[in-house]
Backbone as XML, in Angstrom:
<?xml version="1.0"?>
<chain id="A" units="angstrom">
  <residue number="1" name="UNK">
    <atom name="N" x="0.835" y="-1.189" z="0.000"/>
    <atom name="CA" x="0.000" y="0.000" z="0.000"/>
    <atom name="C" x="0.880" y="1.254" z="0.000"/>
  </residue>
  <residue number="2" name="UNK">
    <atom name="N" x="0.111" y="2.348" z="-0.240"/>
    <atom name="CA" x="0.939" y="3.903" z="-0.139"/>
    <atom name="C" x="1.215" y="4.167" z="0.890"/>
  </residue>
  <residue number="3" name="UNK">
    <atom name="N" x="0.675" y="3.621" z="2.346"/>
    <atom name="CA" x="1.292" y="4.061" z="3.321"/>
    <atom name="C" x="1.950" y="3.125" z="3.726"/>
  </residue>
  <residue number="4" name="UNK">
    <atom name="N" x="2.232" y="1.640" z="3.285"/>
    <atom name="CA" x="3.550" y="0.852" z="3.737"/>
    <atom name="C" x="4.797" y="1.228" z="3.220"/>
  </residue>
  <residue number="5" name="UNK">
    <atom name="N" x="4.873" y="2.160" z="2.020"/>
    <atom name="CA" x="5.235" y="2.553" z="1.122"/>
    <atom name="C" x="6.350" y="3.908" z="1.548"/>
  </residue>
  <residue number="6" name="UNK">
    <atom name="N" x="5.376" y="4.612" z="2.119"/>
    <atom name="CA" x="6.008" y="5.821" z="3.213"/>
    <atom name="C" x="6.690" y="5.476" z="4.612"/>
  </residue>
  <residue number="7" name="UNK">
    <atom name="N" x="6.033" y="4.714" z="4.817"/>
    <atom name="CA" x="6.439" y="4.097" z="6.459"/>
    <atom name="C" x="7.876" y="3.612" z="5.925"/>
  </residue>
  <residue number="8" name="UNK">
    <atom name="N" x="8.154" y="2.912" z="4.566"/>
    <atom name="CA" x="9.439" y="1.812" z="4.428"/>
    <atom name="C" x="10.423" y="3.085" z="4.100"/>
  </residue>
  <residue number="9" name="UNK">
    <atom name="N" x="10.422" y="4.411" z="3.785"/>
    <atom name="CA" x="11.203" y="5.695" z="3.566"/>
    <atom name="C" x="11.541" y="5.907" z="4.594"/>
  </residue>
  <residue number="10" name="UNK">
    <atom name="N" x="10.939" y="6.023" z="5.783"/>
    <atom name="CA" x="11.202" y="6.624" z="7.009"/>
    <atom name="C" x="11.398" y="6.002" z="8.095"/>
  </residue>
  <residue number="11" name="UNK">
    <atom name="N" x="10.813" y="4.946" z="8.151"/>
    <atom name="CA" x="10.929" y="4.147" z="9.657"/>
    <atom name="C" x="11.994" y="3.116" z="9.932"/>
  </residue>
  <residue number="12" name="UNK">
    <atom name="N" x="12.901" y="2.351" z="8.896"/>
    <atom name="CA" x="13.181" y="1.182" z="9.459"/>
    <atom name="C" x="14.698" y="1.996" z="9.783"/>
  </residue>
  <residue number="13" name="UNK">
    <atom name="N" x="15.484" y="1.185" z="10.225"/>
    <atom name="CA" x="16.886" y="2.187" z="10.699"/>
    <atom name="C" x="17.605" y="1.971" z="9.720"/>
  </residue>
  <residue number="14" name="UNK">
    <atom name="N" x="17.262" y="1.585" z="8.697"/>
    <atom name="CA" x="18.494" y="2.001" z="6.874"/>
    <atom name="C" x="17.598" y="2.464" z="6.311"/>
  </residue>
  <residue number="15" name="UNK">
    <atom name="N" x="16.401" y="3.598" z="6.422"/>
    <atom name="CA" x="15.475" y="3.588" z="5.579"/>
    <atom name="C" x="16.071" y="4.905" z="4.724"/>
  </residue>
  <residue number="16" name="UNK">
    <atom name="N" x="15.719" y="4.918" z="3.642"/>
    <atom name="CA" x="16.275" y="6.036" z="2.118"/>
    <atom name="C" x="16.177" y="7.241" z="3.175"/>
  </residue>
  <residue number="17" name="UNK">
    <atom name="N" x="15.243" y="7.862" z="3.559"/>
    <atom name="CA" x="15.231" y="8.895" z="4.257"/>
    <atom name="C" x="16.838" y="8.873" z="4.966"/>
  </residue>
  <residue number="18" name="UNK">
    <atom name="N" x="16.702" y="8.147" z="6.245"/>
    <atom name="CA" x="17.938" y="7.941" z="7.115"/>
    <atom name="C" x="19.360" y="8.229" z="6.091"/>
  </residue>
  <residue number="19" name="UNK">
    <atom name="N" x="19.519" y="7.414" z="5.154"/>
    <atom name="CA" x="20.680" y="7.412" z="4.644"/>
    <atom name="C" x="21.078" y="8.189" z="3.935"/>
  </residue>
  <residue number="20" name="UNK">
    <atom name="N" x="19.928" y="9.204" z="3.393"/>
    <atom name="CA" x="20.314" y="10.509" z="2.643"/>
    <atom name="C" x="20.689" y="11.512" z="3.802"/>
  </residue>
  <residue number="21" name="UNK">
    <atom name="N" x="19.853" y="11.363" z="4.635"/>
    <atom name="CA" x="20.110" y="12.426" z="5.910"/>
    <atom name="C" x="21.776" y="12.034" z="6.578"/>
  </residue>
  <residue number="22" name="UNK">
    <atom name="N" x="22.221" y="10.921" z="6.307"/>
    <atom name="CA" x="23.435" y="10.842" z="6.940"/>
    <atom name="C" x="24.523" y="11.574" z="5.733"/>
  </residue>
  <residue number="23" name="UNK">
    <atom name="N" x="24.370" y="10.971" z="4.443"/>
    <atom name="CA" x="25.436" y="11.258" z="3.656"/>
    <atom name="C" x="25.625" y="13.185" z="3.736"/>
  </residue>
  <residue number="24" name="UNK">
    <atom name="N" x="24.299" y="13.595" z="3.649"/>
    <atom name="CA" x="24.581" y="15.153" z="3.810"/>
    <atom name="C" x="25.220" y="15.855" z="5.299"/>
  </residue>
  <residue number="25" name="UNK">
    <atom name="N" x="25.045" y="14.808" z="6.037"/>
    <atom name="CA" x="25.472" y="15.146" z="7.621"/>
    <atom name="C" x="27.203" y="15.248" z="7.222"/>
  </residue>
  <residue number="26" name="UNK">
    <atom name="N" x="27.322" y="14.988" z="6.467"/>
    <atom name="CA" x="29.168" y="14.488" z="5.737"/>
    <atom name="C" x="29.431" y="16.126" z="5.650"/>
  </residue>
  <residue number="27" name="UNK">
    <atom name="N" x="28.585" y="16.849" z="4.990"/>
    <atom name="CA" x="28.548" y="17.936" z="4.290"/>
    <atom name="C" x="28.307" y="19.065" z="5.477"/>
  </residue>
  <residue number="28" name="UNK">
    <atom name="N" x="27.907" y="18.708" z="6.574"/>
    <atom name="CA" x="27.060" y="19.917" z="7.705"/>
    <atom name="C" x="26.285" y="20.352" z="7.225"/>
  </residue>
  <residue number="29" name="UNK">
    <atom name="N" x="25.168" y="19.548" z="6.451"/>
    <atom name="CA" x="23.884" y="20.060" z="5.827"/>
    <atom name="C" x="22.639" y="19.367" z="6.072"/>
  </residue>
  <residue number="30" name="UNK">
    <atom name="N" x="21.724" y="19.950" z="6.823"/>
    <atom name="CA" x="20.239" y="19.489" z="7.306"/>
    <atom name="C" x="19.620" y="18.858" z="6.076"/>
  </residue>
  <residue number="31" name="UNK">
    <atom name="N" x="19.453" y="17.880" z="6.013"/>
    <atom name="CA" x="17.930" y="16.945" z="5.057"/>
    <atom name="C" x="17.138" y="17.297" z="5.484"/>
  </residue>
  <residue number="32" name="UNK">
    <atom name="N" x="15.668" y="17.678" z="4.973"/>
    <atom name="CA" x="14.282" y="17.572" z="5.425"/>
    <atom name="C" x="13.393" y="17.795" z="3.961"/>
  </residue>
  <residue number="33" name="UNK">
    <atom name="N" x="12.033" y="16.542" z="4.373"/>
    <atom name="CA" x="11.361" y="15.754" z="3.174"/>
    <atom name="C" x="10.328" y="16.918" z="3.651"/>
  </residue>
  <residue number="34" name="UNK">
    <atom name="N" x="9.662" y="17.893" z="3.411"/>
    <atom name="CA" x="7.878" y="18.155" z="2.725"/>
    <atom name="C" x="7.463" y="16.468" z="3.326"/>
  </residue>
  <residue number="35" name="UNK">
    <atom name="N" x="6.576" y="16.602" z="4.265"/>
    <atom name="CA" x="5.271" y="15.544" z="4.176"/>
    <atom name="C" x="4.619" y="15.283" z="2.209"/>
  </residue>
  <residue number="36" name="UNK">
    <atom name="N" x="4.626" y="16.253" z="1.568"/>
    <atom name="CA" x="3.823" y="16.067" z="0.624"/>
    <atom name="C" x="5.245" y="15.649" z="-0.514"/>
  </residue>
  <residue number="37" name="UNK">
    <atom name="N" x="6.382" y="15.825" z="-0.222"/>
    <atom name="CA" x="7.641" y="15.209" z="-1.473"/>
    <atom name="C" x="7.243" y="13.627" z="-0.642"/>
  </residue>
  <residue number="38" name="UNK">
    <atom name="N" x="7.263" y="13.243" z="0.851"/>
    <atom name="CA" x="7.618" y="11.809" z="0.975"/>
    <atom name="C" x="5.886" y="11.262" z="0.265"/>
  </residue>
  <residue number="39" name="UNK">
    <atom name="N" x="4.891" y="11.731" z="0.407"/>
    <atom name="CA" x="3.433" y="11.308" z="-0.396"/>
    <atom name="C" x="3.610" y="10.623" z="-1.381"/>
  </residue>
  <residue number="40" name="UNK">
    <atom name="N" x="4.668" y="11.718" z="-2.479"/>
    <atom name="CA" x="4.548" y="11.771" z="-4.130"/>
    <atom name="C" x="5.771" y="10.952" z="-4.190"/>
  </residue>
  <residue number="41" name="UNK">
    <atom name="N" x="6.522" y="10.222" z="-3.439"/>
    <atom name="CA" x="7.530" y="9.480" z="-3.763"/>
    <atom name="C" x="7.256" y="7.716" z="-3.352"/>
  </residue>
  <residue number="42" name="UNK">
    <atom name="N" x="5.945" y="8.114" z="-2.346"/>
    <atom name="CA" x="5.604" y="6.550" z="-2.362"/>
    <atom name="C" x="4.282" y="6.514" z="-3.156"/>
  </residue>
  <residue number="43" name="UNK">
    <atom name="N" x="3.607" y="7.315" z="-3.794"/>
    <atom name="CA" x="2.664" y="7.198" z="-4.927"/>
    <atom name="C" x="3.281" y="6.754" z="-6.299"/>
  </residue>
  <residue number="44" name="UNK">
    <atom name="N" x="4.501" y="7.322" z="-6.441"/>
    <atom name="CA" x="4.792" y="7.225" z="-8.152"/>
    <atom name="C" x="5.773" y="5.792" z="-7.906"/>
  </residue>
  <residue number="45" name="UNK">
    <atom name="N" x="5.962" y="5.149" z="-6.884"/>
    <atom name="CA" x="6.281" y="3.890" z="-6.233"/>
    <atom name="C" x="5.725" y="3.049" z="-6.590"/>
  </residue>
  <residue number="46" name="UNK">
    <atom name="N" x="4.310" y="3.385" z="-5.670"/>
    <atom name="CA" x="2.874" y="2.364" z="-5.997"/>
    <atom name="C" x="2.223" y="2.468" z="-7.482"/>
  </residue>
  <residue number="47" name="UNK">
    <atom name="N" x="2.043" y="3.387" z="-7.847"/>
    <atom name="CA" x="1.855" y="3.419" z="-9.304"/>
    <atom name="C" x="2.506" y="2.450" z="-10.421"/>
  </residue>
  <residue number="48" name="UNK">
    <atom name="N" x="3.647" y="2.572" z="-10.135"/>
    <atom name="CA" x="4.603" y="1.719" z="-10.879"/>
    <atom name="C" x="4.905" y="0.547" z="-11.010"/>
  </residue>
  <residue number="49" name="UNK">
    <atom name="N" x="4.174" y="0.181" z="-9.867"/>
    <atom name="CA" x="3.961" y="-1.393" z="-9.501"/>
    <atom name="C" x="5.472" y="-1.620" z="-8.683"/>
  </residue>
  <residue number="50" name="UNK">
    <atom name="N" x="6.342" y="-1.079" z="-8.501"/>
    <atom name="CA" x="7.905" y="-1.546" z="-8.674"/>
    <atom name="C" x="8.018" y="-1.427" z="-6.977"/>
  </residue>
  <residue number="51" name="UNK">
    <atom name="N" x="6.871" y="-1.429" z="-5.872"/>
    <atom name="CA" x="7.189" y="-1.505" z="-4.651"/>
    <atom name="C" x="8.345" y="-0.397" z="-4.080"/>
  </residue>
  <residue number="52" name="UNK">
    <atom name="N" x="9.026" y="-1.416" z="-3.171"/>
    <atom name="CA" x="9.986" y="-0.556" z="-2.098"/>
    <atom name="C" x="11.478" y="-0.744" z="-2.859"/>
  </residue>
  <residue number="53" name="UNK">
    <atom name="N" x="11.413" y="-0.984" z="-4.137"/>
    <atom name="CA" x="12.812" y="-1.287" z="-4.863"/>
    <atom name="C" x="12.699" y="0.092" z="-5.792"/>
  </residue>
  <residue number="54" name="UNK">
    <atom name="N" x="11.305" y="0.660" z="-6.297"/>
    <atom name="CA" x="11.274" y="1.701" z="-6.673"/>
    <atom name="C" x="11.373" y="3.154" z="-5.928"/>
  </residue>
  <residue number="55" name="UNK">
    <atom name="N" x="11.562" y="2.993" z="-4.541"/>
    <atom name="CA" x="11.334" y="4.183" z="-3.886"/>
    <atom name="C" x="12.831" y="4.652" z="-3.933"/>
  </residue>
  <residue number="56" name="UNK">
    <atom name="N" x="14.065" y="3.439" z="-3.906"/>
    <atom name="CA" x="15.244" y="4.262" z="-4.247"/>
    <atom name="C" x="15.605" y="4.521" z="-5.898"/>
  </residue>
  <residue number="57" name="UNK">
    <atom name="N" x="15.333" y="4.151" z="-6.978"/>
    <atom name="CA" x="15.303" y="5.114" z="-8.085"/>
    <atom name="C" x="14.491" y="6.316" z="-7.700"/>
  </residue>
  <residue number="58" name="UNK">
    <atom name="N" x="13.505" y="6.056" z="-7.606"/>
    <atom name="CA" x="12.658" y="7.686" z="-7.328"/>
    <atom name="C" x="13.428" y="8.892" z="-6.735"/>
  </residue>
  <residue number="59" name="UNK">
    <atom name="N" x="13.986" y="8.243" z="-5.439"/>
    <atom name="CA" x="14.998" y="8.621" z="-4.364"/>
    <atom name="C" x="15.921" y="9.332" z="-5.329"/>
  </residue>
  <residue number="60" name="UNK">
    <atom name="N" x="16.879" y="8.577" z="-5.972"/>
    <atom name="CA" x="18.261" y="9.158" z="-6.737"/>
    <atom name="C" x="17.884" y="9.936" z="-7.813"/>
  </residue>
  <residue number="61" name="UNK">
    <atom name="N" x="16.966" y="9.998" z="-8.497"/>
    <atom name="CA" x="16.477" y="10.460" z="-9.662"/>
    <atom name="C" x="16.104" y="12.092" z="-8.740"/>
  </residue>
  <residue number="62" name="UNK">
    <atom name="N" x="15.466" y="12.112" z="-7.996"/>
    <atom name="CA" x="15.090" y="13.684" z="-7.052"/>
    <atom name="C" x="16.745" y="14.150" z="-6.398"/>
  </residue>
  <residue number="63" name="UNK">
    <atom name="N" x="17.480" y="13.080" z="-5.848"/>
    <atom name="CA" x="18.365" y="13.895" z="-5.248"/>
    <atom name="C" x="19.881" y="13.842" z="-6.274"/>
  </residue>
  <residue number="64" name="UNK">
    <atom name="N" x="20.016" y="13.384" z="-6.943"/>
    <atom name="CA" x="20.996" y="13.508" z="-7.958"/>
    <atom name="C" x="21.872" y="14.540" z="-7.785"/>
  </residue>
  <residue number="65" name="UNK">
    <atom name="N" x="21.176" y="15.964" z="-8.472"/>
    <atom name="CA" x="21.977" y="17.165" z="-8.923"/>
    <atom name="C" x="22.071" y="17.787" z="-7.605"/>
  </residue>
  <residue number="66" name="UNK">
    <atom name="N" x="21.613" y="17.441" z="-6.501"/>
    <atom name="CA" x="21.839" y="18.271" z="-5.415"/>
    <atom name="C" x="22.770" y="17.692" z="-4.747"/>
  </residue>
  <residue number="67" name="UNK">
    <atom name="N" x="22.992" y="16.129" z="-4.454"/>
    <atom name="CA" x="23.866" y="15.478" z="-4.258"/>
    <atom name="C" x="25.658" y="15.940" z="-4.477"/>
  </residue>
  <residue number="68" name="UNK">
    <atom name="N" x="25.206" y="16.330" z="-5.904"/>
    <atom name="CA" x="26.847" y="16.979" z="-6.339"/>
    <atom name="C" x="27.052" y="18.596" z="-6.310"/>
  </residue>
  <residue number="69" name="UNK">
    <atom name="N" x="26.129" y="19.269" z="-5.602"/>
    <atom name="CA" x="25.877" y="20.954" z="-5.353"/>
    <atom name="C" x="26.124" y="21.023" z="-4.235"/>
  </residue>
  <residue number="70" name="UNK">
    <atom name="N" x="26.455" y="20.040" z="-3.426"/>
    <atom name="CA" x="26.038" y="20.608" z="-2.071"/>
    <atom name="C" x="27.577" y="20.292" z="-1.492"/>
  </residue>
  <residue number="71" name="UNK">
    <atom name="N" x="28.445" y="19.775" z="-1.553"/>
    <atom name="CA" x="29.800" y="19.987" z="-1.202"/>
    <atom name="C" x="30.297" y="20.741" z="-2.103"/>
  </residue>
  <residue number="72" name="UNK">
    <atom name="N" x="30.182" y="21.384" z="-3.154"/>
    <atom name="CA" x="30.767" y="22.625" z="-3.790"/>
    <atom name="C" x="30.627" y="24.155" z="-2.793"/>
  </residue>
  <residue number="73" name="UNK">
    <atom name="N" x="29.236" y="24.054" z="-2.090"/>
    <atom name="CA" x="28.998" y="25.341" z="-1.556"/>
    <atom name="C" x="28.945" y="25.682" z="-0.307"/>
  </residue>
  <residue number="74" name="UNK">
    <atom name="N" x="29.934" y="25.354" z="0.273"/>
    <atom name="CA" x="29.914" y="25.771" z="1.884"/>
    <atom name="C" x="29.404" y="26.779" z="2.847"/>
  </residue>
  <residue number="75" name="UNK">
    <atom name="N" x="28.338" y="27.551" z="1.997"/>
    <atom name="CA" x="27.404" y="28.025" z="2.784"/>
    <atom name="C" x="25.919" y="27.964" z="2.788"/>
  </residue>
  <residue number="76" name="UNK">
    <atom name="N" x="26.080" y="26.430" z="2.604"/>
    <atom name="CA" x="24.692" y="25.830" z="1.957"/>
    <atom name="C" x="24.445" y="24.988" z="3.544"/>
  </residue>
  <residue number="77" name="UNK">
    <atom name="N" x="23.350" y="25.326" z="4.604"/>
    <atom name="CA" x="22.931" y="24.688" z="5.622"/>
    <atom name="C" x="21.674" y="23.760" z="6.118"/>
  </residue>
  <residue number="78" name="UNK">
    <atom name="N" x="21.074" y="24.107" z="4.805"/>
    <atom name="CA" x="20.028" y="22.707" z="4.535"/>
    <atom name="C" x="19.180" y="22.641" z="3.072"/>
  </residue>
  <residue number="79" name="UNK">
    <atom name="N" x="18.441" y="21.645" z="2.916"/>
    <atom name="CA" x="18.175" y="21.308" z="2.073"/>
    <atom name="C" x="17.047" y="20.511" z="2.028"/>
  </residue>
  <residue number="80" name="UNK">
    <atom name="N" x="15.738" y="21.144" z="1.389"/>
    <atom name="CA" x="14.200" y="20.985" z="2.007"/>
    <atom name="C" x="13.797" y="20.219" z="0.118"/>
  </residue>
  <residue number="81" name="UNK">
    <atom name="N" x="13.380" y="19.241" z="0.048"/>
    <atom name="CA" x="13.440" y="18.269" z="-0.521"/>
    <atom name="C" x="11.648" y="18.452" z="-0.549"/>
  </residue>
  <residue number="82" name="UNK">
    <atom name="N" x="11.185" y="19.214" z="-1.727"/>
    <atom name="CA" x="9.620" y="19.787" z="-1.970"/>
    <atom name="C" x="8.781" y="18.735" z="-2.882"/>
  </residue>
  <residue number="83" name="UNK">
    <atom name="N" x="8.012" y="18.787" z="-2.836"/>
    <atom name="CA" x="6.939" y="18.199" z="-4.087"/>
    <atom name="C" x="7.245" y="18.441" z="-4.872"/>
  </residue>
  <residue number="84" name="UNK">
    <atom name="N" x="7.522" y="19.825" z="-5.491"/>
    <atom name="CA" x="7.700" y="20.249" z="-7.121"/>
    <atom name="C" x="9.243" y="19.583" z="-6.633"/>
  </residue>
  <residue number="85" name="UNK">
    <atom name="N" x="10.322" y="19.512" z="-6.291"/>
    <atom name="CA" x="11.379" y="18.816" z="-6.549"/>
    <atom name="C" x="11.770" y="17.362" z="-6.930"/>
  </residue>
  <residue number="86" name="UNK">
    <atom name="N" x="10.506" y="16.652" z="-6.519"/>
    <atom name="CA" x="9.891" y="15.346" z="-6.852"/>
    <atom name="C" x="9.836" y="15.321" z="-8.025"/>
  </residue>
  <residue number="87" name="UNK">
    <atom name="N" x="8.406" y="15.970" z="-8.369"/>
    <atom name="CA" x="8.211" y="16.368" z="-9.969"/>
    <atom name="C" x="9.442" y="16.160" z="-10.571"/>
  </residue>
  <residue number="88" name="UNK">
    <atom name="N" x="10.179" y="17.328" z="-10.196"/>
    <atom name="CA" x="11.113" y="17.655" z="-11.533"/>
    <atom name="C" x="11.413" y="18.783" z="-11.889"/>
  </residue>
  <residue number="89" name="UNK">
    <atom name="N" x="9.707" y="19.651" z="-11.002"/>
    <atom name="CA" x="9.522" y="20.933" z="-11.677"/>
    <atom name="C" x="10.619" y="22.143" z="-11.305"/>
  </residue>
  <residue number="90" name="UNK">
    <atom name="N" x="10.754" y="21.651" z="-10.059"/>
    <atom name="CA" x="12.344" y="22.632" z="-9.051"/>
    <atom name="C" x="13.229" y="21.623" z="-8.737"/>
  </residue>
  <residue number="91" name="UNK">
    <atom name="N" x="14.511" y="22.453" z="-8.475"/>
    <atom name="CA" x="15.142" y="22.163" z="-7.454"/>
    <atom name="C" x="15.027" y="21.986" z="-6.037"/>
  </residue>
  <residue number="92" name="UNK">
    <atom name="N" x="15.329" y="21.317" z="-5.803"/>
    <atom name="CA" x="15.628" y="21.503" z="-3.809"/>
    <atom name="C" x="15.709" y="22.538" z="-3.210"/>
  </residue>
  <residue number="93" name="UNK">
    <atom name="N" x="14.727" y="22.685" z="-2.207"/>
    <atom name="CA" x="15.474" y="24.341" z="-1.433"/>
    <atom name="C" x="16.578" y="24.862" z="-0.824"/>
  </residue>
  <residue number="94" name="UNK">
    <atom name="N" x="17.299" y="25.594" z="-1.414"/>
    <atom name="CA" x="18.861" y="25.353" z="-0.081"/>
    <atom name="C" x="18.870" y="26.458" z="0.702"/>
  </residue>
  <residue number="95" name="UNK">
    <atom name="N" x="18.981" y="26.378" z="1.659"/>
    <atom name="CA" x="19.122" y="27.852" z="2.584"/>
    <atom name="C" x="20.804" y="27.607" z="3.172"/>
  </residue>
  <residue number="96" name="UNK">
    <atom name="N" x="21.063" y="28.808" z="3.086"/>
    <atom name="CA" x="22.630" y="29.547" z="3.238"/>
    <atom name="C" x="22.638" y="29.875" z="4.275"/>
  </residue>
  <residue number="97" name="UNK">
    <atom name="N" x="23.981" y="30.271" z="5.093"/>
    <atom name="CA" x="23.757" y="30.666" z="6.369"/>
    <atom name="C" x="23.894" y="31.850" z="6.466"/>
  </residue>
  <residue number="98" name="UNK">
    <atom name="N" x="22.967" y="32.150" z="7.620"/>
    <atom name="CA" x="22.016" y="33.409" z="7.658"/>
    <atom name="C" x="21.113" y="33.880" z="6.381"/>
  </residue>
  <residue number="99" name="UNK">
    <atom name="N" x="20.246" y="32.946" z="6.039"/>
    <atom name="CA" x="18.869" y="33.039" z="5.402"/>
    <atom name="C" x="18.068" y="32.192" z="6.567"/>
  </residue>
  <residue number="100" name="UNK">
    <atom name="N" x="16.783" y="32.513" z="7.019"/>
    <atom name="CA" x="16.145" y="32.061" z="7.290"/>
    <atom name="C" x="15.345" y="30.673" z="6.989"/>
  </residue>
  <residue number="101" name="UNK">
    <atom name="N" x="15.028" y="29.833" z="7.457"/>
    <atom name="CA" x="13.991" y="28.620" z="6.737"/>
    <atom name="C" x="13.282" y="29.199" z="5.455"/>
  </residue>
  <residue number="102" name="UNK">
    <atom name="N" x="12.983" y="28.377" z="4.834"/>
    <atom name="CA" x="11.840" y="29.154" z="3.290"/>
    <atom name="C" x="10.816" y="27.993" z="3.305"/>
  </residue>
  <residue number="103" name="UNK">
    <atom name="N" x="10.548" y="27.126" z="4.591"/>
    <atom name="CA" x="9.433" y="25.924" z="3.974"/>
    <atom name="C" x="8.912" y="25.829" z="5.210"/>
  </residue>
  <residue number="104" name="UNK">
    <atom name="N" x="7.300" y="25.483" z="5.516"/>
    <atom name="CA" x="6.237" y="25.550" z="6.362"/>
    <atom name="C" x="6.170" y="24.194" z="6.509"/>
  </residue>
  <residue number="105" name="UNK">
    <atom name="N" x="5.909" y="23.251" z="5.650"/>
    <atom name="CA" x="5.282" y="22.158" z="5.604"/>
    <atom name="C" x="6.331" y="20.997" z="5.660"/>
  </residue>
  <residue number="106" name="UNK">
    <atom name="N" x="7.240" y="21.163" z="7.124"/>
    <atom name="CA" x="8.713" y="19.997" z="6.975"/>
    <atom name="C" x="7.635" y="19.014" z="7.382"/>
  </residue>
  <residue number="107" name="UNK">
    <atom name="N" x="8.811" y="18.081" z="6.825"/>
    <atom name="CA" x="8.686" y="16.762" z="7.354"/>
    <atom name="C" x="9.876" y="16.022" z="8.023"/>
  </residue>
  <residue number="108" name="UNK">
    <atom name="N" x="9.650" y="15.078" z="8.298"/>
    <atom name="CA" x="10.500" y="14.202" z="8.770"/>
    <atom name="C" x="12.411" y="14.423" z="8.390"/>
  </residue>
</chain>
């Protein structure tokens, strides 16, 4: 289901969530999913038929280009991982230090 789907992103202790949040911890840079990016990443999951083996393509396919942006810029202090970044339609949010948060709706 879509919500075994979300639960398998976030809950188990290697879950995609966890392990993206560590590799950027490399970097001194905060991860955080939008409730509504982790939704649209176990929908286009379930859609696909391709289960919990599809949630890490989905996974790498969204975090790719930020993956290789974010140790270039050392005043990059987090990184808010949106719905439209899911899509395709944006990038990731990055906030710099001393910018304020730019996202309401964190998640996990």
């Amino acid at each position: 289901s879509r919500e075994a789907l979300k639960q398998i992103l976030v809950k188990p202790k290697n879950a995609l969530v966890k392990q993206y949040r560590k590799l950027f911890d490399f970097d001194h840079v905060s991860l955080h999913f939008e409730d509504d990016a982790i939704d649209l990443i176990a929908e286009e999951a379930y859609e696909r038929k391709t289960g919990a083996r599809g949630l890490r393509s989905i996974m790498e396919k969204t975090m790719m280009d930020v993956m290789y942006e974010i140790p270039s810029d050392e005043n990059v202090t987090e990184c808010v991982i949106t719905r439209s970044a899911v899509e395709g339609e944006s990038k990731p949010l990055l906030v710099r230090k001393g910018e304020a948060p730019r996202i309401q709706k964190r998640a996990r």
